[in-house]
MIDOSE-1310 file (N, C-alpha, C; in nm, 2 decimals, decimal comma, always signed):
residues 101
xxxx	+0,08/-0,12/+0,00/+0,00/+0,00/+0,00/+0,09/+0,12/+0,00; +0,08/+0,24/-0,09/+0,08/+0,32/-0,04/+0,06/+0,46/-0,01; +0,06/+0,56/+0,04/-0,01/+0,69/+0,15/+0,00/+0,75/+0,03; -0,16/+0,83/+0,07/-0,20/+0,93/-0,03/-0,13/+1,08/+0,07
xxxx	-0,14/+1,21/+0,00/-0,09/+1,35/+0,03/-0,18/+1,30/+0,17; -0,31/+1,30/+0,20/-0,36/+1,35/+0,32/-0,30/+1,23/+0,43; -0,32/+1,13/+0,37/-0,27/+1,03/+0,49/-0,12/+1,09/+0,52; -0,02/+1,11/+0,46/+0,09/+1,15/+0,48/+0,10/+1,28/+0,58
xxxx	+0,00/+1,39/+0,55/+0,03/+1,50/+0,57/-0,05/+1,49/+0,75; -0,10/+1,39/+0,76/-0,16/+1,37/+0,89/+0,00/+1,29/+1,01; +0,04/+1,21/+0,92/+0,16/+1,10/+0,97/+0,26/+1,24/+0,97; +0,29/+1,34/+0,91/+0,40/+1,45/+0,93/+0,36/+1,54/+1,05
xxxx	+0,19/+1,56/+1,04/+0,17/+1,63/+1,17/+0,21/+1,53/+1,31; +0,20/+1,42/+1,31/+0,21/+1,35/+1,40/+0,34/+1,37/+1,49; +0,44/+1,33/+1,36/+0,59/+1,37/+1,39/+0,60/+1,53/+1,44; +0,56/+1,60/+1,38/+0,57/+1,79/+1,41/+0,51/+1,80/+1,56
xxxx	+0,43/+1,76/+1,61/+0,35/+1,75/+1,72/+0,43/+1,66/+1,79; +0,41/+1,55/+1,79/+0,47/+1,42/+1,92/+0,58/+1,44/+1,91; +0,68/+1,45/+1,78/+0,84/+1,48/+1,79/+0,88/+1,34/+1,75; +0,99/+1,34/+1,70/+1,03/+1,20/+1,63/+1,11/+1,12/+1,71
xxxx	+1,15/+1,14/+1,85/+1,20/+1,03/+1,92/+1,09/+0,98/+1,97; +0,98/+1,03/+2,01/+0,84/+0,95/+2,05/+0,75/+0,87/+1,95; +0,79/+0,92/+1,84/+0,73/+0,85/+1,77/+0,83/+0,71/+1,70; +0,97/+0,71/+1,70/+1,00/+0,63/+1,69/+1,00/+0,50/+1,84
xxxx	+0,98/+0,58/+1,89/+0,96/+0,50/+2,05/+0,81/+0,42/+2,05; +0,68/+0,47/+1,94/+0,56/+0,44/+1,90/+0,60/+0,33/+1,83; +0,74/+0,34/+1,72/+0,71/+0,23/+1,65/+0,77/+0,13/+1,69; +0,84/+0,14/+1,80/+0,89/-0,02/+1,84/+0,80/-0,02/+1,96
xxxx	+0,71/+0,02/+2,00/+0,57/-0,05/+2,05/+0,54/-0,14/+2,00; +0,48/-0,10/+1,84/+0,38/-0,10/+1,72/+0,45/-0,28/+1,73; +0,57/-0,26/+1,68/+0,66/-0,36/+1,58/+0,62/-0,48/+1,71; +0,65/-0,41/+1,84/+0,63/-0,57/+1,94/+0,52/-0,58/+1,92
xxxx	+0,40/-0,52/+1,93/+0,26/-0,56/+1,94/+0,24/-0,66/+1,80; +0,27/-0,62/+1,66/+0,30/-0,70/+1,57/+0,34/-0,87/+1,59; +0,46/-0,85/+1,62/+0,54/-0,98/+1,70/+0,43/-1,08/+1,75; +0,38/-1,02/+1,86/+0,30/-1,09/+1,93/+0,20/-1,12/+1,83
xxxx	+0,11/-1,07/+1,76/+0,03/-1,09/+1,66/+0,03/-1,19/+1,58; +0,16/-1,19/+1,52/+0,21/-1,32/+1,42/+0,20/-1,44/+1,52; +0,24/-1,46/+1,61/+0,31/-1,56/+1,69/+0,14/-1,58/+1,76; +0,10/-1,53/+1,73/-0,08/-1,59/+1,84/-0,12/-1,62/+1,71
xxxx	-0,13/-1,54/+1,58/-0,22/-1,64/+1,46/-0,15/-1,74/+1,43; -0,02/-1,75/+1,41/+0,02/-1,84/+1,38/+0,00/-2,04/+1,50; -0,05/-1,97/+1,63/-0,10/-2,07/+1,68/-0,21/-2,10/+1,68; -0,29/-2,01/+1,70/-0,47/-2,06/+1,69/-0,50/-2,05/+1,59
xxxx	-0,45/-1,94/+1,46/-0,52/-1,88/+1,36/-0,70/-1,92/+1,38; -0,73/-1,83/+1,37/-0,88/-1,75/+1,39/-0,89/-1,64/+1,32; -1,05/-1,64/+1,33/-1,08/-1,51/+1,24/-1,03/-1,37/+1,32; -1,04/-1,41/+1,50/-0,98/-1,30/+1,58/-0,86/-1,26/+1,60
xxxx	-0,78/-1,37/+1,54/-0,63/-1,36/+1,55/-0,59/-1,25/+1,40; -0,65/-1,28/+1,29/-0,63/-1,28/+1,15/-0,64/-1,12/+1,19; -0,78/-1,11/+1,20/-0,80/-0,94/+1,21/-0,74/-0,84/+1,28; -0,68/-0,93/+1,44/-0,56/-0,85/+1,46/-0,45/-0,84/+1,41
xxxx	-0,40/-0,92/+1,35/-0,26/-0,96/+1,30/-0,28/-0,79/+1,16; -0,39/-0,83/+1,12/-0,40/-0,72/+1,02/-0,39/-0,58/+1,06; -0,51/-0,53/+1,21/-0,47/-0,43/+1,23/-0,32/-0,38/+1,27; -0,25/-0,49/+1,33/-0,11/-0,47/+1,37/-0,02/-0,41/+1,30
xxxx	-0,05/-0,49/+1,15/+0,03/-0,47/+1,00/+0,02/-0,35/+0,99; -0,10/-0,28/+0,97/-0,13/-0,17/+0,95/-0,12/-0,02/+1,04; -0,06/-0,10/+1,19/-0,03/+0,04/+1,25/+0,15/+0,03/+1,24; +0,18/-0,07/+1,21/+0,35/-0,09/+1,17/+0,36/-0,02/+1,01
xxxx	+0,31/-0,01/+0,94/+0,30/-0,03/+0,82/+0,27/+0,17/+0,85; +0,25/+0,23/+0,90/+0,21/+0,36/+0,96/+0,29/+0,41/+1,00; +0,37/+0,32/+1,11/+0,52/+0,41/+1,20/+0,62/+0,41/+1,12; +0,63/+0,31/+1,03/+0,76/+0,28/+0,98/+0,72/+0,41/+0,83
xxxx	+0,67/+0,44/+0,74/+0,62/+0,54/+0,71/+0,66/+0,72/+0,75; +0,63/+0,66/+0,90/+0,67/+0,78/+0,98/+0,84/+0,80/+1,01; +0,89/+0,69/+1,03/+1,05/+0,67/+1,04/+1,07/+0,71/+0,92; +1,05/+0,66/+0,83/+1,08/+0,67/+0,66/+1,07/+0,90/+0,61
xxxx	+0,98/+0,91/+0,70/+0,97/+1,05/+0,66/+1,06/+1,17/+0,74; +1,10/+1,08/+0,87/+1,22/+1,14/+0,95/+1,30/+1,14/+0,96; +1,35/+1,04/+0,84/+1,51/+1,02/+0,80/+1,53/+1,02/+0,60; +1,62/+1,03/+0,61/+1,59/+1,06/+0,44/+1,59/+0,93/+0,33
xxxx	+1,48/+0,96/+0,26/+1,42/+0,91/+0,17/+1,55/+0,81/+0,06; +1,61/+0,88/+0,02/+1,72/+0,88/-0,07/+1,78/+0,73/-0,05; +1,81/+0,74/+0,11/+1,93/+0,65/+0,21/+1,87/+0,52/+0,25; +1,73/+0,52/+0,22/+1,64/+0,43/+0,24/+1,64/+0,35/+0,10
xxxx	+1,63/+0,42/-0,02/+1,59/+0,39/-0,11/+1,67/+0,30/-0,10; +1,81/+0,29/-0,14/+1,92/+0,30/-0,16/+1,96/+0,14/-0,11; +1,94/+0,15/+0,04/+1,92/+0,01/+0,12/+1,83/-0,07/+0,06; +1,69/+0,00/+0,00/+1,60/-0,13/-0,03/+1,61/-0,20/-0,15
xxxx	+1,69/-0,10/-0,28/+1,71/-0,16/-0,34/+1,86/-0,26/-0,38; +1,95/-0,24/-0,31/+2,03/-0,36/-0,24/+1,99/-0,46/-0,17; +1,90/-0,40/-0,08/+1,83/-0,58/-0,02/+1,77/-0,65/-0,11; +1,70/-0,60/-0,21/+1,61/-0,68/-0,27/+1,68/-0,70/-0,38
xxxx	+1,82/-0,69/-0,45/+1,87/-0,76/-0,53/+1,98/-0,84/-0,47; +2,01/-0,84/-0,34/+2,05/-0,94/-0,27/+1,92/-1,07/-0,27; +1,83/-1,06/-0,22/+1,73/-1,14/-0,24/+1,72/-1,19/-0,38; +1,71/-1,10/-0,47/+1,70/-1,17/-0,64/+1,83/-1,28/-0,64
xxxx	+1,96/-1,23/-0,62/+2,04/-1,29/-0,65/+2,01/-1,46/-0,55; +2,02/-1,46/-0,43/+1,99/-1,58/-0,33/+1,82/-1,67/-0,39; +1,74/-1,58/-0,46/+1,61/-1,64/-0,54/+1,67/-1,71/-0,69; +1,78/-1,67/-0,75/+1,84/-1,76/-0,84/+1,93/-1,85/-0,81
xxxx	+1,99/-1,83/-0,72/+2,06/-1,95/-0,68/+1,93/-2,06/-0,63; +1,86/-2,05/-0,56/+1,70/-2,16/-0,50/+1,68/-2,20/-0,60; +1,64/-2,10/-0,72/+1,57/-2,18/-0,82/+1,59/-2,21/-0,94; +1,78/-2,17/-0,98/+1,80/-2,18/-1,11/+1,81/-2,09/-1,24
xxxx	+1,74/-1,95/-1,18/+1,66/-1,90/-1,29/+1,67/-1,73/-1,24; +1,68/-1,65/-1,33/+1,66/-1,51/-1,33/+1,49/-1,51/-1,28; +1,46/-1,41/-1,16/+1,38/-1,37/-1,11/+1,31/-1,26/-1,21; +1,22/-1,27/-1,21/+1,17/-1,11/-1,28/+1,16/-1,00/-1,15
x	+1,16/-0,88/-1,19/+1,12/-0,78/-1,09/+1,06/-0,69/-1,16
Protein backbone atom coordinates (compact mmCIF):
# COMPACT_ATOMS: atom_id res chain seq x y z
CA UNK A 1 0.00 0.00 0.00
CA UNK A 2 0.84 3.24 -0.39
CA UNK A 3 -0.11 6.89 1.47
CA UNK A 4 -2.01 9.33 -0.32
CA UNK A 5 -0.90 13.47 0.33
CA UNK A 6 -3.57 13.53 3.23
CA UNK A 7 -2.69 10.25 4.92
CA UNK A 8 0.92 11.52 4.83
CA UNK A 9 0.26 14.99 5.74
CA UNK A 10 -1.63 13.66 8.87
CA UNK A 11 1.59 11.04 9.68
CA UNK A 12 3.98 14.54 9.30
CA UNK A 13 1.65 16.26 11.74
CA UNK A 14 2.07 13.51 13.97
CA UNK A 15 5.88 13.71 13.89
CA UNK A 16 5.70 17.86 14.14
CA UNK A 17 3.49 17.49 17.25
CA UNK A 18 4.73 14.15 19.15
CA UNK A 19 8.40 14.83 17.94
CA UNK A 20 10.34 12.03 16.29
CA UNK A 21 11.98 10.30 19.18
CA UNK A 22 8.39 9.53 20.51
CA UNK A 23 7.33 8.50 17.69
CA UNK A 24 9.98 6.26 16.91
CA UNK A 25 9.59 5.04 20.51
CA UNK A 26 5.56 4.38 19.02
CA UNK A 27 7.09 2.34 16.51
CA UNK A 28 8.87 -0.17 18.41
CA UNK A 29 5.70 -0.46 20.51
CA UNK A 30 3.79 -0.95 17.22
CA UNK A 31 6.58 -3.59 15.83
CA UNK A 32 6.31 -5.67 19.39
CA UNK A 33 2.55 -5.58 19.44
CA UNK A 34 2.96 -7.00 15.75
CA UNK A 35 5.35 -9.76 16.96
CA UNK A 36 3.04 -10.89 19.32
CA UNK A 37 0.31 -10.86 16.60
CA UNK A 38 2.06 -13.16 14.16
CA UNK A 39 3.10 -15.60 16.91
CA UNK A 40 -0.77 -15.91 18.39
CA UNK A 41 -2.21 -16.36 14.58
CA UNK A 42 0.15 -18.41 13.79
CA UNK A 43 -0.96 -20.69 16.77
CA UNK A 44 -4.67 -20.55 16.91
CA UNK A 45 -5.22 -18.83 13.57
CA UNK A 46 -8.76 -17.53 13.93
CA UNK A 47 -10.83 -15.09 12.38
CA UNK A 48 -9.77 -13.03 15.85
CA UNK A 49 -6.25 -13.56 15.48
CA UNK A 50 -6.29 -12.77 11.54
CA UNK A 51 -8.04 -9.41 12.09
CA UNK A 52 -5.56 -8.47 14.60
CA UNK A 53 -2.61 -9.61 13.02
CA UNK A 54 -3.97 -7.24 10.23
CA UNK A 55 -4.66 -4.28 12.28
CA UNK A 56 -1.06 -4.69 13.67
CA UNK A 57 0.29 -4.72 10.02
CA UNK A 58 -1.31 -1.68 9.46
CA UNK A 59 -0.33 0.37 12.53
CA UNK A 60 3.46 -0.85 11.70
CA UNK A 61 2.98 -0.27 8.19
CA UNK A 62 2.06 3.64 9.63
CA UNK A 63 5.16 4.10 12.00
CA UNK A 64 7.60 2.77 9.80
CA UNK A 65 6.24 5.43 7.14
CA UNK A 66 6.72 7.84 9.77
CA UNK A 67 10.49 6.69 10.41
CA UNK A 68 10.83 6.74 6.63
CA UNK A 69 9.68 10.54 6.60
CA UNK A 70 12.22 11.37 9.49
CA UNK A 71 15.11 10.17 8.00
CA UNK A 72 15.86 10.63 4.45
CA UNK A 73 14.23 9.07 1.71
CA UNK A 74 17.22 8.80 -0.67
CA UNK A 75 19.29 6.47 2.08
CA UNK A 76 16.45 4.25 2.43
CA UNK A 77 15.86 3.90 -1.08
CA UNK A 78 19.22 2.99 -1.60
CA UNK A 79 19.20 0.15 1.16
CA UNK A 80 16.04 -1.26 -0.30
CA UNK A 81 17.10 -1.59 -3.40
CA UNK A 82 20.27 -3.60 -2.45
CA UNK A 83 18.29 -5.78 -0.17
CA UNK A 84 16.07 -6.80 -2.69
CA UNK A 85 18.74 -7.59 -5.27
CA UNK A 86 20.46 -9.36 -2.72
CA UNK A 87 17.31 -11.39 -2.37
CA UNK A 88 16.95 -11.73 -6.36
CA UNK A 89 20.36 -12.90 -6.46
CA UNK A 90 19.89 -15.81 -3.32
CA UNK A 91 16.13 -16.45 -5.43
CA UNK A 92 18.44 -17.55 -8.43
CA UNK A 93 20.58 -19.49 -6.78
CA UNK A 94 16.96 -21.59 -4.98
CA UNK A 95 15.67 -21.77 -8.20
CA UNK A 96 17.99 -21.76 -11.06
CA UNK A 97 16.64 -19.01 -12.93
CA UNK A 98 16.56 -15.09 -13.29
CA UNK A 99 13.80 -13.72 -11.07
CA UNK A 100 11.74 -11.15 -12.85
CA UNK A 101 11.20 -7.83 -10.87
Amino acid sequence: MTFGTGEREVMQSALNIYGRDNQFDIAIEEMSELTKAIIKHRRYATAETYENLCEEIADVMIMVEQLAMATEYSEIGRHIYGKIERLKQRLRKEIGRDVTI
